[in-house]
C-alpha positions, 0 to 999 in steps of 0.5 A: 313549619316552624317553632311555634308550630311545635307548639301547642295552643288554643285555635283563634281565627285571624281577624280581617280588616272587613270583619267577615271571614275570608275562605282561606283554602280560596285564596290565590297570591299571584307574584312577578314569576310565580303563583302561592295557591292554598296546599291541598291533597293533588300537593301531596307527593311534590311536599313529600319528595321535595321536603328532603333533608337538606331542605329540613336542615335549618327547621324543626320538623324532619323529612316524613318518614312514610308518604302517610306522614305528609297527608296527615300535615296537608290535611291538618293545615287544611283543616286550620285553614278551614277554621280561619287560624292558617294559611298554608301555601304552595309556591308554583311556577306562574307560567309551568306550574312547577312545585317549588315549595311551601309558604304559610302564616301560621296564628298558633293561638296568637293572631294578632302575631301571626308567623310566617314560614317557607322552605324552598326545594333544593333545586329552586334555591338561589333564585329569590323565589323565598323572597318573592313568595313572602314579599307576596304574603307579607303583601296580602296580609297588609291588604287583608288582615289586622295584626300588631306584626309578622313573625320571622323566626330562623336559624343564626346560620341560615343566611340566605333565609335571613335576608328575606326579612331584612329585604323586608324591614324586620329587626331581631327581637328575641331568641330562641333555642329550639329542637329539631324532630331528630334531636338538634340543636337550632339557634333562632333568631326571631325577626319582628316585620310591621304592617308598612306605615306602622312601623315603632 
C-alpha cells in the first residue's frame, strides 16, 4: 500500500487501449522466475503473516493488528479490482508457487496516473524479485492501458526500493512528507516512469 492509498478519492475506472473493460481479478503476469496473479482470499494468511514490521518500515500502513484486518484489505482490493479502479497482485514463485509478496497499480481516482506499490517479504529480499515484478507490471500496463505516466513514491532512505524505478527510467518529480499508521514520520521522494517511446 502506498501514500495515495491513504487518500481518499472518487472511483474511476483505468482506460484501456482496446476500449473494452479488462476482468482485472483475471489477469495473470508471468515474469523470467515468478508469476504476479490477482491477490484473493486463499492469500490471506501468507499477507497476514509475511506483512511484518521490518517489511512495514518504509510504508504507510502498519502490520494488521488481527487476521480480520488483512480479509478486510484483500476483499476492498478485490472489490477496486472488480470496478476496473485497481490491480492488486500477489508475487509467487513460477515453479514452487512460494508467496513472495504484493504488487499492485493503484488509479485512486486518477488513472491517467496510476501507482504503483510492492512490498517483498523478509526472506525474499535481496533477490531482484522487486525488480522483476514492476518491471513485469510496468510491462502489461504499457501493453494494456492508456495513462500519462506511472507513479513511484518511496522513502529517501529505502535504497534498494529506489533502484527499481531508476532500472526502470524514472526521474524524481515531487516530494512528500507522509505519516505512518503508528504515527511516523516517512520522506517520499515521487518517481514519475513514462510509457516507453514516450518519454518528455
Amino acid at each position: 500500500m502506498t501514500p495515495k492509498e491513504a487518500q481518499s478519492g472518487t472511483a474511476t475506472p483505468f482506460q484501456t487501449k482496446t476500449g473494452q473493460a479488462v476482468l482485472y481479478t483475471g489477469v495473470m503476469i508471468p515474469s523470467g522466475r515468478i508469476l504476479l496473479r490477482p491477490i484473493s482470499e486463499r492469500d490471506t494468511w501468507q499477507v497476514f503473516e509475511n506483512f511484518t514490521a521490518d517489511v512495514a518500515r518504509f510504508m504507510v500502513p502498519q502490520p494488521p493488528e488481527c487476521v480480520q484486518d488483512t480479509i478486510q484489505f484483500i476483499r476492498r482490493a478485490v472489490a477496486g479490482m472488480e470496478r476496473g479502479e485497481n490491480l492488486q497482485l500477489v508475487i509467487v514463485d513460477k515453479t514452487s508457487g512460494e508467496f513472495l509478496g504484493c504488487c499492485g497499480l493503484h488509479g485512486h481516482g486518477t488513472p491517467r496516473t496510476p501507482e504503483l506499490g510492492i512490498w517483498l517479504k523478509v526472506a525474499a529480499h535481496g533477490n531482484g524479485y522487486g525488480q522483476e515484478a514492476i518491471a513485469a507490471l510496468v510491462s502489461w500496463a504499457e501493453r494494456h492501458l492508456v495513462y500519462d505516466y506511472l507513479v513511484y513514491p518511496v522513502d529517501r532512505e529505502n535504497h534498494p526500493s529506489r533502484k527499481i524505478p531508476q532500472a526502470l527510467g524514472g526521474e524524481i518529480f515531487g516530494e512528500m512528507i507522509c505519516r505512518r499508521q503508528d504515527g511516523g514520520r516517512l520522506d517520499v521522494v515521487i518517481y514519475r516512469i513514462y510509457p516507453r517511446g514516450t518519454e518528455p
